[in-house]
RODO-2510 file (C-alpha; in nm, 4 decimals, decimal comma):
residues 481
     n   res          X          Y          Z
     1     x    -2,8332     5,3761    -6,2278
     2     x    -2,9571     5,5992    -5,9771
     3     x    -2,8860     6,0122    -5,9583
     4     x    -2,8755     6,1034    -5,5483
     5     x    -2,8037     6,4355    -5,4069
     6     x    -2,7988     6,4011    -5,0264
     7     x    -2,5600     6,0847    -5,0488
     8     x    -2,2593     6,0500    -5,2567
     9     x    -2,1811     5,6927    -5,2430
    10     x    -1,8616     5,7392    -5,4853
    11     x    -1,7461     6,0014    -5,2803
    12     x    -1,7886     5,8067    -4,9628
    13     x    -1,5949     5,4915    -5,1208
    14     x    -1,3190     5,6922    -5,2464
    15     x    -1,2632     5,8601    -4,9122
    16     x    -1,2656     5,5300    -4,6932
    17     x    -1,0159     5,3448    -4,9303
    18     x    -0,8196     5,6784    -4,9371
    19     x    -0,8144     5,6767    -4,4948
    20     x    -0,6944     5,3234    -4,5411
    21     x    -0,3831     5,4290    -4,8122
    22     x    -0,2992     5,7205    -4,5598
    23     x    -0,2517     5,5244    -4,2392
    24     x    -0,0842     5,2308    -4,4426
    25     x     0,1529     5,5363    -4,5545
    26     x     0,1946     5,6175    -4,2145
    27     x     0,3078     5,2951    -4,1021
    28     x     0,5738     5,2949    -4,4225
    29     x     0,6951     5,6475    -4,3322
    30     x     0,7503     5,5170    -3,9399
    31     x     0,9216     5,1917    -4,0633
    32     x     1,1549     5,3690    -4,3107
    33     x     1,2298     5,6268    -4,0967
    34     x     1,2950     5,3948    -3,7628
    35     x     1,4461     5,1132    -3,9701
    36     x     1,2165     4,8898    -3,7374
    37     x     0,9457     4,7027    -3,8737
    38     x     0,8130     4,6568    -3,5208
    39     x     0,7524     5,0320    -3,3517
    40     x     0,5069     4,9497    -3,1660
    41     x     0,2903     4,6163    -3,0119
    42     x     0,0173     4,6815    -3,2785
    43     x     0,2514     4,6095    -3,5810
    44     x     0,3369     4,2240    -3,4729
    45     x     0,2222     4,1784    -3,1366
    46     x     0,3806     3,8063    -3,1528
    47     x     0,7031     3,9265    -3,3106
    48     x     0,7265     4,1977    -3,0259
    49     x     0,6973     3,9508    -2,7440
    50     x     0,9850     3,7194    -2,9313
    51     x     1,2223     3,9603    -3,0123
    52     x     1,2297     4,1481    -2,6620
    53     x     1,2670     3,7717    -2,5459
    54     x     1,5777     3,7573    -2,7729
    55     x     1,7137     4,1167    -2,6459
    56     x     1,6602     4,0202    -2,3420
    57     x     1,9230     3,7578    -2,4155
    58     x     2,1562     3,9844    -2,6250
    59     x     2,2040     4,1620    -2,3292
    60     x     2,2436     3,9037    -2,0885
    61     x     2,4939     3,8212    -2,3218
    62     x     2,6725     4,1172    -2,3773
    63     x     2,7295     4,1291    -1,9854
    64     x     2,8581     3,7608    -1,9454
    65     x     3,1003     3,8327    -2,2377
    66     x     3,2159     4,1058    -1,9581
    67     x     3,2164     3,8773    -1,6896
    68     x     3,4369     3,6292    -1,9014
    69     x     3,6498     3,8929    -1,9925
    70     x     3,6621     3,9953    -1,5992
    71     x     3,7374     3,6197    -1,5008
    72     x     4,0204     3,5910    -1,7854
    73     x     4,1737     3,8981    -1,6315
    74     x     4,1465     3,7727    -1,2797
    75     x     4,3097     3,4520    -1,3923
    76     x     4,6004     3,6370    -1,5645
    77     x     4,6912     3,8300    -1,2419
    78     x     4,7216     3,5082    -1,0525
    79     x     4,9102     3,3482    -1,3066
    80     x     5,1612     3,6418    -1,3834
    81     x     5,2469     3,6549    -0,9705
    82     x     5,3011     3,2387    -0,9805
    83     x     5,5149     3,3063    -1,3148
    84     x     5,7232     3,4984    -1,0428
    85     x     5,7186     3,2547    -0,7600
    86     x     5,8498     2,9934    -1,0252
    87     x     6,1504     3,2303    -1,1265
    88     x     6,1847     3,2829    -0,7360
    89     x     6,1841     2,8891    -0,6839
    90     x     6,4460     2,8273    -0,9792
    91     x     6,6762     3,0959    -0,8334
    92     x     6,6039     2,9006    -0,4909
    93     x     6,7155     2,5377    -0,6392
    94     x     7,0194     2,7109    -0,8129
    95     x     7,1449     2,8132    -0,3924
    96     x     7,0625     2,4553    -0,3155
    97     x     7,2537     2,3021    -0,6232
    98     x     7,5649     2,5597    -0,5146
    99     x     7,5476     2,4921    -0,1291
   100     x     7,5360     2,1371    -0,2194
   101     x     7,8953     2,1720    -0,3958
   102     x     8,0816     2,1496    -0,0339
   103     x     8,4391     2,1341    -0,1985
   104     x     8,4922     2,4442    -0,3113
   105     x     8,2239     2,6949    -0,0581
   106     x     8,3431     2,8347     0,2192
   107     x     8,1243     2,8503     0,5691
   108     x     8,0597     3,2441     0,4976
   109     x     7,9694     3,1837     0,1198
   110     x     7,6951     2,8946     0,2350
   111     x     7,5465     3,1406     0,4557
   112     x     7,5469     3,3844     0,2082
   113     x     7,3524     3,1865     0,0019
   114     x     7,1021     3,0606     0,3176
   115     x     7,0481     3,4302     0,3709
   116     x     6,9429     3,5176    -0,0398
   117     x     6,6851     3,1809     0,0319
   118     x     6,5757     3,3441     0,3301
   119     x     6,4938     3,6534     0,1301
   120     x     6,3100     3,4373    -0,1730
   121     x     6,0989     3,3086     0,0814
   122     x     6,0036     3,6130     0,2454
   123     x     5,9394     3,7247    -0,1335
   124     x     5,6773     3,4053    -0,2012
   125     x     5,5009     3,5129     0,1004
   126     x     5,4847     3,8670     0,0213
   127     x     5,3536     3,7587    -0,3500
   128     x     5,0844     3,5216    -0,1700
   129     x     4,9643     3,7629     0,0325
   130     x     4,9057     4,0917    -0,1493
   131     x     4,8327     3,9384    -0,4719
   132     x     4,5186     4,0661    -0,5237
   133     x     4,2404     4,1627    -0,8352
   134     x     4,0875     4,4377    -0,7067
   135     x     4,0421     4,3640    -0,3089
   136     x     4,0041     4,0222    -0,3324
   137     x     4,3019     3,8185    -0,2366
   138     x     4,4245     3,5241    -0,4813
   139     x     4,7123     3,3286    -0,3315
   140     x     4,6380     3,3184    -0,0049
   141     x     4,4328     3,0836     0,0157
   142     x     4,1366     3,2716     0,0458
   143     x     4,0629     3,3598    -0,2919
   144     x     3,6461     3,2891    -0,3475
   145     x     3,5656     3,2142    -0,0473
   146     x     3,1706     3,1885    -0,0063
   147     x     2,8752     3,0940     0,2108
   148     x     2,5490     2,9626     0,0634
   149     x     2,2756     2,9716     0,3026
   150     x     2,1228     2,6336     0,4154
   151     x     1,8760     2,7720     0,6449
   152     x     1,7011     3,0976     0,5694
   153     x     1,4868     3,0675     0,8889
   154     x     1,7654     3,1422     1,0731
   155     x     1,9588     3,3787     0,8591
   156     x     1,8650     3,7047     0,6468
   157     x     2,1910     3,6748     0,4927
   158     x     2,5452     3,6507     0,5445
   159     x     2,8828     3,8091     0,3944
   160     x     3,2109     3,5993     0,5098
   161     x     3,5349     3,7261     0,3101
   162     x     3,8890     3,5424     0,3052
   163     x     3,9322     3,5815     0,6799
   164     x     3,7086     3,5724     1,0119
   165     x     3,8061     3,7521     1,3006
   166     x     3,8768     3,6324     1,5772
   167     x     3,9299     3,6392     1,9423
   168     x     4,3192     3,6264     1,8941
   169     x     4,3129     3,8064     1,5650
   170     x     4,2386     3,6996     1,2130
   171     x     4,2347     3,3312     1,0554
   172     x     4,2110     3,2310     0,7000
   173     x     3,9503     3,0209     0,5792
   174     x     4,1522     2,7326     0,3649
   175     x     3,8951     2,4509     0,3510
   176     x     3,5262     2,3613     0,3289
   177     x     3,3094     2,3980     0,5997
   178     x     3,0186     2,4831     0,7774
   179     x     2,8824     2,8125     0,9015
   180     x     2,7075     2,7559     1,2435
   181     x     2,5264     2,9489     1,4967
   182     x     2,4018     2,9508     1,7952
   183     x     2,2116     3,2751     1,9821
   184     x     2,2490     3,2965     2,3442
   185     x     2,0377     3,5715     2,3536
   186     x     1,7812     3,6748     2,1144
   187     x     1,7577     4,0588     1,9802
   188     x     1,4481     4,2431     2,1465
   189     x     1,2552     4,5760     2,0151
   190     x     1,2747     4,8449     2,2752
   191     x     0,9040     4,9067     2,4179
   192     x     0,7134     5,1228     2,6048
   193     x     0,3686     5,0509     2,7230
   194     x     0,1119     5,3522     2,7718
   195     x    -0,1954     5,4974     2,8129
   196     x    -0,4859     5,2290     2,8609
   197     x    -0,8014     5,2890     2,6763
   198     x    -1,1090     5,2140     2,8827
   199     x    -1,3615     4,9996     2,6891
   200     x    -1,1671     4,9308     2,4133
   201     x    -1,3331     4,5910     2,3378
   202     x    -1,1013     4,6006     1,9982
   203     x    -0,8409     4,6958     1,8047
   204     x    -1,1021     4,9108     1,5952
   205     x    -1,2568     5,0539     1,8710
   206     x    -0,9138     5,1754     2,0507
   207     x    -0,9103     5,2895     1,7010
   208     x    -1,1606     5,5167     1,6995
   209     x    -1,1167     5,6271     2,0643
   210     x    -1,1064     6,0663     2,0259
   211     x    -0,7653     6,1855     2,2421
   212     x    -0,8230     6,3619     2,5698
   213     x    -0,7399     6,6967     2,4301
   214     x    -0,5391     6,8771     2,1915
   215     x    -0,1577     6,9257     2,2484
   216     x     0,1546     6,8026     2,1578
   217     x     0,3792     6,5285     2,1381
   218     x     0,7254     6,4618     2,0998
   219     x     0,9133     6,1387     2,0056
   220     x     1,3251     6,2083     1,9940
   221     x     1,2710     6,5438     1,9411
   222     x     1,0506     6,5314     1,6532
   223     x     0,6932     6,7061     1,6868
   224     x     0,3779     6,5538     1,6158
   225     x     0,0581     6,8617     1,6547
   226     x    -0,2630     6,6699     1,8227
   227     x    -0,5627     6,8575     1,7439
   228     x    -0,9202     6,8284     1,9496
   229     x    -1,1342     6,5104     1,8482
   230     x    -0,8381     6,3114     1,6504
   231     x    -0,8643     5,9595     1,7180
   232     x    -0,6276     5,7252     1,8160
   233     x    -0,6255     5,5911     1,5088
   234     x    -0,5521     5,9154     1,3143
   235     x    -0,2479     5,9853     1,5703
   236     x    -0,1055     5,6297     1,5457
   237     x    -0,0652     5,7306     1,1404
   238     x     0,0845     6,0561     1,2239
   239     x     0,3527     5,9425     1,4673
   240     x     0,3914     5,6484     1,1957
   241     x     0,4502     5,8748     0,9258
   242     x     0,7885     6,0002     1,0883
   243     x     0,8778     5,7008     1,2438
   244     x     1,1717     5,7529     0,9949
   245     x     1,2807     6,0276     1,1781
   246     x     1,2029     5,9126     1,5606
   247     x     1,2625     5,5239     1,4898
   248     x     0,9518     5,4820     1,6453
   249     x     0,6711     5,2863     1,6075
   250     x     0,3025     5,3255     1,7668
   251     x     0,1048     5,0841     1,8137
   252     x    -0,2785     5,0137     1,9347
   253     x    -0,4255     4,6782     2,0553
   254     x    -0,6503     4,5374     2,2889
   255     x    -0,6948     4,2278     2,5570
   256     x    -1,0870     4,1859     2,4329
   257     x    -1,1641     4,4053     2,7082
   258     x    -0,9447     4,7385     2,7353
   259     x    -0,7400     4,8846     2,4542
   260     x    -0,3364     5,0027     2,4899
   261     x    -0,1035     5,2731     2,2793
   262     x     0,2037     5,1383     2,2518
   263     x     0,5458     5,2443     2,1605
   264     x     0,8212     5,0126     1,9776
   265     x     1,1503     5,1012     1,8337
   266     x     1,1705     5,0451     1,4345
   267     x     1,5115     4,8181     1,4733
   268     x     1,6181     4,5448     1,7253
   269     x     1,8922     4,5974     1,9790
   270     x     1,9995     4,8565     2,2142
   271     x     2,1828     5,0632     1,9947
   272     x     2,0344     5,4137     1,9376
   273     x     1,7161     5,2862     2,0903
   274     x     1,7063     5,5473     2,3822
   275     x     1,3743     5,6827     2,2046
   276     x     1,1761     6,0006     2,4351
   277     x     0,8487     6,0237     2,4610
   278     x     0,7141     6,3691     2,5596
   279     x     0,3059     6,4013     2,5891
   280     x     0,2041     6,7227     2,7503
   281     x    -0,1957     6,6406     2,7419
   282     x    -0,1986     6,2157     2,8426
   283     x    -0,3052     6,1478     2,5025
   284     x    -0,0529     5,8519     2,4753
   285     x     0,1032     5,8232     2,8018
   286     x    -0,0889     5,7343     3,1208
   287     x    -0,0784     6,0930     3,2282
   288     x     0,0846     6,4292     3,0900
   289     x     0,4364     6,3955     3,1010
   290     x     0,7826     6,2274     2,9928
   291     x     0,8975     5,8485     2,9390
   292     x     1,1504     5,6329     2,7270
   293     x     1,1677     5,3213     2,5447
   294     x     1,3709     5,1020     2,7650
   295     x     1,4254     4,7254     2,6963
   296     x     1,6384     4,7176     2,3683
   297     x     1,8753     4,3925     2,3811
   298     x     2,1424     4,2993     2,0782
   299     x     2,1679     3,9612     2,0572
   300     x     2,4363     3,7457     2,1269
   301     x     2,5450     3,4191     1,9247
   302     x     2,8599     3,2108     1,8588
   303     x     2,9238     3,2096     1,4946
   304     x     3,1934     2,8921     1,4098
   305     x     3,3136     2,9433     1,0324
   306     x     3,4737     2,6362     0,8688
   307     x     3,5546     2,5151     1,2451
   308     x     3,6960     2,8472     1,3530
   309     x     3,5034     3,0239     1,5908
   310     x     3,4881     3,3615     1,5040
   311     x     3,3690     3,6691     1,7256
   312     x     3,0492     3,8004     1,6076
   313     x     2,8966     4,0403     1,7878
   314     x     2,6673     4,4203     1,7248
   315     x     2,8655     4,6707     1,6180
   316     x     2,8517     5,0240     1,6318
   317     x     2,5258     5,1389     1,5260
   318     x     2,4362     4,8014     1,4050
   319     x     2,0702     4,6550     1,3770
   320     x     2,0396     4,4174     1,7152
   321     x     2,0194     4,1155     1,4861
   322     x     2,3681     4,2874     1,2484
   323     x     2,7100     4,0723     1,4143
   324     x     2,9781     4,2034     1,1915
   325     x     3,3441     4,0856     1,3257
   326     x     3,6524     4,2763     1,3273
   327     x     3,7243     4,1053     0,9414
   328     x     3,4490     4,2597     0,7726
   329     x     3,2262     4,0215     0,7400
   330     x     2,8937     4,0371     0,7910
   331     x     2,5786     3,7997     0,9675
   332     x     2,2250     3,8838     0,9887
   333     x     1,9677     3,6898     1,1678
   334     x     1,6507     3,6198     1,0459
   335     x     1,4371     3,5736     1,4152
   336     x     1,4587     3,7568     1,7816
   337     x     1,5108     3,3850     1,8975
   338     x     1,7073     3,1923     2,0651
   339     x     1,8489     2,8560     1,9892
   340     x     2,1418     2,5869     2,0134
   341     x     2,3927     2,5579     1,7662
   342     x     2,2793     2,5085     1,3821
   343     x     2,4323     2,4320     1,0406
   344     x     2,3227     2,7538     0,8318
   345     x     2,5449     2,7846     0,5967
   346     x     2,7840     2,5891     0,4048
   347     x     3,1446     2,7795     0,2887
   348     x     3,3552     2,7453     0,0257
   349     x     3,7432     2,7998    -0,0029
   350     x     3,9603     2,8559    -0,2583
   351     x     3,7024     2,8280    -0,5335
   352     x     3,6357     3,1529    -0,7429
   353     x     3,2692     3,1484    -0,8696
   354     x     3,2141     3,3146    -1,2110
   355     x     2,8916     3,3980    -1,4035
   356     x     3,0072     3,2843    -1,7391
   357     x     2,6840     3,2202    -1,9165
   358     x     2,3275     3,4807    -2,0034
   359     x     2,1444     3,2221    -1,7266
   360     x     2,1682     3,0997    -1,4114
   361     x     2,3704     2,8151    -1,3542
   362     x     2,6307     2,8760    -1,6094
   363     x     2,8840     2,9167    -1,4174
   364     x     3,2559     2,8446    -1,3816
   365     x     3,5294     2,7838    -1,0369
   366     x     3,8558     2,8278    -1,0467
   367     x     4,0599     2,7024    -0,7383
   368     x     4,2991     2,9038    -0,6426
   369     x     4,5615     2,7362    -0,3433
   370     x     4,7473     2,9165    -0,0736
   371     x     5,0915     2,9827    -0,2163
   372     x     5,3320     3,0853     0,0589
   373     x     5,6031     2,9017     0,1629
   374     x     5,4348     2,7600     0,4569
   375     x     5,1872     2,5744     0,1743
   376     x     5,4526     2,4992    -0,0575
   377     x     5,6350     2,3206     0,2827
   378     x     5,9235     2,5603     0,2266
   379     x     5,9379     2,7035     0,5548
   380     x     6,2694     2,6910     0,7578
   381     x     6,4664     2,4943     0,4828
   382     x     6,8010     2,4715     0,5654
   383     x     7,1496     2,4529     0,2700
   384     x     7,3901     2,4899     0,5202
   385     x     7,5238     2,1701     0,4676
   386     x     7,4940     1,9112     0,2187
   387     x     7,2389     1,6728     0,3426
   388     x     6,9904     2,0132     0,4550
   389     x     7,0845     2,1111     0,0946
   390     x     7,0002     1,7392    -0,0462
   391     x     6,6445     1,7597     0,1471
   392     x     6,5578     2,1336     0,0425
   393     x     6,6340     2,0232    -0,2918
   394     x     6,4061     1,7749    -0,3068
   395     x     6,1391     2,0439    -0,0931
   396     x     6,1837     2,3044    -0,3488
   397     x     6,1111     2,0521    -0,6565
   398     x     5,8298     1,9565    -0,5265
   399     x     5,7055     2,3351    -0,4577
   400     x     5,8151     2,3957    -0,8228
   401     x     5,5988     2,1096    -0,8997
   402     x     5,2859     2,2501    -0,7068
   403     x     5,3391     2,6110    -0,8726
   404     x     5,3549     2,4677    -1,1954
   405     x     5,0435     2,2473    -1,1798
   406     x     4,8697     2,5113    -1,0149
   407     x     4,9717     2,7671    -1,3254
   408     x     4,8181     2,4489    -1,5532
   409     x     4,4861     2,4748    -1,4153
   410     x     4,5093     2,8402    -1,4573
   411     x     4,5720     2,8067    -1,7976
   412     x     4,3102     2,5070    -1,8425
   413     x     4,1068     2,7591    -1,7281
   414     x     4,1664     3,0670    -1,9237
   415     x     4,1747     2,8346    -2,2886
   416     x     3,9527     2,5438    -2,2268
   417     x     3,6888     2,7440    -2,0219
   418     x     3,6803     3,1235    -2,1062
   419     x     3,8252     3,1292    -2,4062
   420     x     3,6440     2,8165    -2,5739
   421     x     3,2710     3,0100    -2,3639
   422     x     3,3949     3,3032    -2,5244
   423     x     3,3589     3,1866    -2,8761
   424     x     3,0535     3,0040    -2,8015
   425     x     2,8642     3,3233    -2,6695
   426     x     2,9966     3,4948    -2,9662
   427     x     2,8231     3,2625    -3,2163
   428     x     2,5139     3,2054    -2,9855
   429     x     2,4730     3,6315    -2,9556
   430     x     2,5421     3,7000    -3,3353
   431     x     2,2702     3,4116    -3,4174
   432     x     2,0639     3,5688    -3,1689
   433     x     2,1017     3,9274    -3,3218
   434     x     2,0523     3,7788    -3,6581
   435     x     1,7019     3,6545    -3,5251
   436     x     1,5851     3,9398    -3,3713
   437     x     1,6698     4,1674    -3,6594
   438     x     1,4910     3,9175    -3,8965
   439     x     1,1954     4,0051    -3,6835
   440     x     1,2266     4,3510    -3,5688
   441     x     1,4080     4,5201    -3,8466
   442     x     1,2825     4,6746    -4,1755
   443     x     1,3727     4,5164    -4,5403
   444     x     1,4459     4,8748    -4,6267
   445     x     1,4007     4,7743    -4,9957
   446     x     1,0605     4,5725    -4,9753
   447     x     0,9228     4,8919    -4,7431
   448     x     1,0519     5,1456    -4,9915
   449     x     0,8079     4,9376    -5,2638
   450     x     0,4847     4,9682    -5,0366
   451     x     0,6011     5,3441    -4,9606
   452     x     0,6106     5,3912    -5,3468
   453     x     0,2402     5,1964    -5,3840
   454     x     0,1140     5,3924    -5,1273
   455     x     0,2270     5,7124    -5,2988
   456     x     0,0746     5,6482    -5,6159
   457     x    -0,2479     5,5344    -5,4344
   458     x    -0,2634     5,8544    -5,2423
   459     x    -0,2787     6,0103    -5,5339
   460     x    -0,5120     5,8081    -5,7635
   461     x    -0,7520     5,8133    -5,4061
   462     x    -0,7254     6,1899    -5,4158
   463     x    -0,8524     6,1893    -5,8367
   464     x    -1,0656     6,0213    -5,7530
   465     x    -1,2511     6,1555    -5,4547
   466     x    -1,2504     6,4453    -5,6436
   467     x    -1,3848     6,2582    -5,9703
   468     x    -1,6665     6,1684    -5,7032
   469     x    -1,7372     6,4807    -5,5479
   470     x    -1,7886     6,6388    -5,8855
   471     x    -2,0487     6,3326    -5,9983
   472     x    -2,3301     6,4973    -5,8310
   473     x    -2,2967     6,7935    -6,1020
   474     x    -2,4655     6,5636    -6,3447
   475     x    -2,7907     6,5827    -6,1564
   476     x    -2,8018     6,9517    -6,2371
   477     x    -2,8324     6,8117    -6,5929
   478     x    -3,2019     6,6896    -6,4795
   479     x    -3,3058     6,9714    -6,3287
   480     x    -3,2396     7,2122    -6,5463
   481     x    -3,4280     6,9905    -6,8154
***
């Protein structure tokens, strides 16, 4: 055994292992205190990565629950307004039945009874067309309605709705179709050439070309300062910088031989476009003075939706490549081309899509038919006399029929779908929770043991580095000796 003074080993020991029973405290404390066994990436960098795979789910989950709940909900408002078409029908076959007893009705009572038909009609058409959930229609015919995009060279995107307007008004969409276009005249950037820079060999050399001399210059009424020995290039960033404000763009190029500024608008079209330049020293324009962007063109296409051709066209302050249509809806083009008609889209009527699942592709449709009268082939039915009363019998029980069937895939809908997803996602989110909590959360009772060990090794470290600092006494032994 050896007596040191300058190094106590012991000492040094005890105060490492007590370091290590003080940060594994630490850890306890956090874990108790959070209930998390996983605080941070350094505690179970695996385990993190799996569980906030696994929340990631939860909440995917919690939202489709919502959306179920949403599409149950939508379901039940078309469902409650057929209940009352049916009750509307029944009351209609009840008139026929009557009119159709000829013995004992007289001319006056018949018509009475034509005109109460004529007002259940009128009723099922009001139902089927201001049904709605939310704005969306349901029982027109139009319900979920939408356009998947075939060719994205050709279109940015595109919003079509339950209707399309038209030259002569507004048409439903009521079957499957196409979405095809055709642009007659492609969208073009409003442009205005200026000053040419001698000698500009390249775009890095108009680049670096100084500006004749300090001044000023205004785009749409928005200032840009230009000092004494900025370059081209430094100006082209500051007029860029505000092209926000001016809808301006500047540009510099060159042929291989001379350079050119340039001015573009931001957007296509002519709308809004009529851009000022003001340069009061040439710096940008061929000499000192005032010119505009001129050239902006919107363009122009025939948009046929589901075989109705629909009148597209810019709009208001529109982007020259925007057509909106009196409807609402909504096309953008994807090129300042021009070309003959195309197949871009691809619509869908009458089919209600519903994100029913945490990923993509769990989905769900629900159909959704026109129901006025015109649909139901109830239009103009006549009980005046007994054979117009025989044949709107036989109309209205097949209507009844349609309604009925049409309230059966409702309901096939709302149990065998939603309801019977519903459950599912329940089980599949509490298994999911149960997982991610056998990861991520603290066994309280398991911690609160290490939290205890720690405790009493804290203290039997803490003896004992002081057991150790207190060894070195003995070497005073020796020396006094």
């Amino acid at each position: 055994m050896s007596f040191r003074v300058n190094t106590n080993l012991g000492a040094m020991g005890a105060l490492r292992q007590l370091s290590n029973t003080s940060m594994n405290m630490q850890s306890s404390m956090s874990k108790l205190s959070s209930g998390l066994r996983i605080n941070s990436g350094a505690d179970d960098p695996a385990g993190l990565q799996i569980s906030e795979g696994f929340r990631s789910q939860i909440s995917s989950m919690d939202q489709a629950l919502r959306n179920n709940a949403d599409a149950t909900n939508y379901a039940k408002t078309a469902e409650g307004a057929l209940s009352e078409v049916n009750k509307l029908l029944n009351d209609a076959r009840s008139l026929a039945i009557a009119n159709s007893n000829d013995a004992t009705l007289s001319t006056e009572q018949k018509q009475a009874n034509q005109n109460q038909l004529n007002s259940i009609l009128s009723s099922v058409d009001r139902i089927a067309t201001t049904t709605s959930y939310g704005t969306k229609k349901l029982l027109d015919g139009s319900s979920g309605v939408s356009v998947a995009v075939t060719d994205q060279s050709k279109i940015a995107s595109v919003s079509i709705g339950g209707q399309v307007g038209t030259a002569a008004g507004s048409a439903s969409i009521s079957a499957n179709g196409t979405l095809s276009v055709a642009v007659t005249t492609a969208a073009v950037k409003a442009s205005l050439t200026g000053k040419t820079l001698t000698g500009a060999a390249t775009v890095a050399a108009a680049e670096a070309m100084t500006v004749t001399s300090a001044g000023t210059l205004s785009i749409n009424g928005v200032s840009i300062n230009v000092s004494s020995g900025m370059t081209q290039g430094q100006l082209r960033d500051s007029v860029n910088a505000v092209s926000g404000q001016t809808g301006v763009v500047m540009k510099l190029s060159s042929n291989g031989t001379n350079g050119t500024v340039s001015f573009e608008a931001a957007k296509f079209g002519a709308s809004g476009n009529s851009v000022n330049v003001s340069d009061n020293a040439g710096n940008v324009l061929a000499a000192a003075g005032t010119s505009a962007l001129t050239g902006g063109v919107n363009a122009i296409a025939t948009v046929t939706v589901s075989g109705t051709a629909a009148n597209f066209q810019v709009r208001g302050s529109d982007d020259g490549l925007t057509l909106s249509d009196t409807a609402g809806n909504k096309l953008v083009l994807n090129a300042s081309a021009t070309y003959a008609a195309a197949t871009v889209g691809q619509v869908t009527a009458g089919a209600a899509q519903f994100q029913i699942g945490a990923n993509a592709g769990q989905t769900a449709t629900l159909a959704l038919s026109s129901m006025s009268s015109a649909s139901l082939s109830l239009s103009g039915i006549d009980i005046l006399s007994t054979s117009t009363a025989s044949s709107a019998l036989s109309a209205i029980d097949t209507a009844i029929n349609n309604v009925s069937k049409q309230r059966g895939a409702i309901g096939n809908f709302m149990r065998n779908t939603i309801d019977s997803n519903t459950r599912a996602l329940q089980v599949a989110k509490e298994n999911l929770e149960a997982s991610d909590s056998a990861i991520r959360d603290t066994d309280m009772a398991a911690e609160m043991t290490t939290y205890t060990k720690m405790q009493v090794l804290q203290q039997a470290g803490l003896s004992m580095l002081s057991q150790a600092n207190s060894s070195s006494q003995s070497v005073l032994a020796l020396l006094r000796g």
